[in-house]
C-alpha positions as CSV (number, residue, x, y, z in Angstrom):
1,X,93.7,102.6,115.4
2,X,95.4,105.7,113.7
3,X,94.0,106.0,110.7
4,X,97.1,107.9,109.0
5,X,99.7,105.0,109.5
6,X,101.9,103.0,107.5
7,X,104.9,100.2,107.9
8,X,107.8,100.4,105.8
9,X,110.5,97.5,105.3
10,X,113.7,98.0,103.2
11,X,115.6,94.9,102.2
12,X,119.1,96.3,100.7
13,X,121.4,94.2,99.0
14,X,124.9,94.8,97.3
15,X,125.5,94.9,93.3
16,X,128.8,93.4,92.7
17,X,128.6,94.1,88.8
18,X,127.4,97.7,89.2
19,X,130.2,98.5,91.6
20,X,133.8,99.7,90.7
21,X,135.5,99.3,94.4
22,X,139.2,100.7,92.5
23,X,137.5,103.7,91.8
24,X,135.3,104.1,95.3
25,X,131.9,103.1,93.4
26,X,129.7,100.7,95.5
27,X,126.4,100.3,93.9
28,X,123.6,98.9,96.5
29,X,119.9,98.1,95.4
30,X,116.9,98.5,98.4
31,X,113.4,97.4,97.9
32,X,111.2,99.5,99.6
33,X,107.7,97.8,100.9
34,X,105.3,100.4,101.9
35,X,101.3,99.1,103.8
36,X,98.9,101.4,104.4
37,X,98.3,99.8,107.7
38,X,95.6,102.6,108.9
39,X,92.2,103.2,108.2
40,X,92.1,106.5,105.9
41,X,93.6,106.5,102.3
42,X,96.8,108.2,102.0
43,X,99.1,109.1,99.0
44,X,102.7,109.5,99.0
45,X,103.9,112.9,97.6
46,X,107.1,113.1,98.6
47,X,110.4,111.8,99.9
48,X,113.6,112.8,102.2
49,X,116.2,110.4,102.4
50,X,119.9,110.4,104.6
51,X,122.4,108.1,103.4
52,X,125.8,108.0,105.2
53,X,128.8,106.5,103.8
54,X,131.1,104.4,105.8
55,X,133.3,108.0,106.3
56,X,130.3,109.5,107.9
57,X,129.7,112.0,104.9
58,X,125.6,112.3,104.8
59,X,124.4,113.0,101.6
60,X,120.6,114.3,101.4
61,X,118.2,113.5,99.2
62,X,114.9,115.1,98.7
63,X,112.0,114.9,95.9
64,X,108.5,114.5,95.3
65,X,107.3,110.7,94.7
66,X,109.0,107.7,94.6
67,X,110.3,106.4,91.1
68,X,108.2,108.7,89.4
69,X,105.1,108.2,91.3
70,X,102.9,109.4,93.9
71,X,101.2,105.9,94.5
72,X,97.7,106.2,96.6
73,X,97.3,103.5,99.1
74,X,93.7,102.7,100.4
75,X,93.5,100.9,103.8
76,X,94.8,97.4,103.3
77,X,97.2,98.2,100.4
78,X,100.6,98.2,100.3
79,X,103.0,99.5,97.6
80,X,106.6,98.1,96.4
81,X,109.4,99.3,94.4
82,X,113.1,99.0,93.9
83,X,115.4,101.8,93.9
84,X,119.4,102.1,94.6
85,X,122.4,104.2,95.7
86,X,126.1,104.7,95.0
87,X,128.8,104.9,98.4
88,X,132.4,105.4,97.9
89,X,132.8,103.0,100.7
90,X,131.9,100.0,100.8
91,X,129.6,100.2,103.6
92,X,126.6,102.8,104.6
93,X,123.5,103.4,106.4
94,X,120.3,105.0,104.6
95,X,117.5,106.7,106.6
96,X,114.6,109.3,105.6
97,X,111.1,109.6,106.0
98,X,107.8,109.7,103.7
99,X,105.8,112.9,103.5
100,X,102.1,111.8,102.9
101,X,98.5,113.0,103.0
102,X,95.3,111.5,103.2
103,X,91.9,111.7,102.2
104,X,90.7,113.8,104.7
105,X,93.7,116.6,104.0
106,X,95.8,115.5,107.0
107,X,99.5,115.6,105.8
108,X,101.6,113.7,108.2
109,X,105.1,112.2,108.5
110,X,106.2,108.2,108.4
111,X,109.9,107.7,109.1
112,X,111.6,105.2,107.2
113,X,114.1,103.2,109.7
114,X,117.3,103.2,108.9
115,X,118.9,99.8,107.4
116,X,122.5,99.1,106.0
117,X,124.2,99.1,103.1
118,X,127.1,96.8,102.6
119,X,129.5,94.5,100.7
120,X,129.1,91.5,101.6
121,X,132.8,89.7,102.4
122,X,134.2,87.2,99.9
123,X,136.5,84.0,101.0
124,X,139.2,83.6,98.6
């Protein structure tokens, strides 16, 4: 087993009364789940995300932490928190990747796959 790995899941969903579509404002919310799924503990220090609007404009973002934190995740645990982002279209993607190190000083990468962002449709 690799001692330095982790799963990440992302559920996304769409904030109708954040959003102003007549002025290009879509407001999604993603909940990030992070697992230490290895055997060494690690601590998130930083992050590097990629979102893409529906116009293919890639906006970067990168800082250390997540929501003010730099959680440490022993073997077995798993972190959660809940973040969002802004599109002027009404659909995206987001992508990025966690920068960690653990116990033992090993810093090491764990992508974050990349999930959508959209407005859901509406029947009138």
């Amino acid at each position: 087993m690799n001692p330095h790995e982790i799963s990440i899941t992302v559920k996304s969903q769409y904030l109708p009364e954040q959003s102003d579509p007549e002025n290009r404002q879509f407001v999604f919310a993603y909940t990030v789940t992070i697992k230490n799924i290895g055997t060494a503990n690690i601590q998130l220090i930083a992050r590097h995300w990629f979102i893409v609007d529906g116009e293919n404009d890639i906006q970067e973002v990168r800082g250390l932490g997540i929501v003010g934190q730099q959680p440490l995740l022993r073997a077995g645990e798993q972190f959660e928190y809940t973040s969002w982002a802004t599109l002027p279209t009404p659909a995206g993607t987001m992508r990025g990747e966690y920068f960690c190190v653990s116990e033992d000083a090993q810093f090491f990468q764990a992508p974050i796959p990349e999930f959508a962002l959209v407005m859901p449709r509406t029947l009138h």
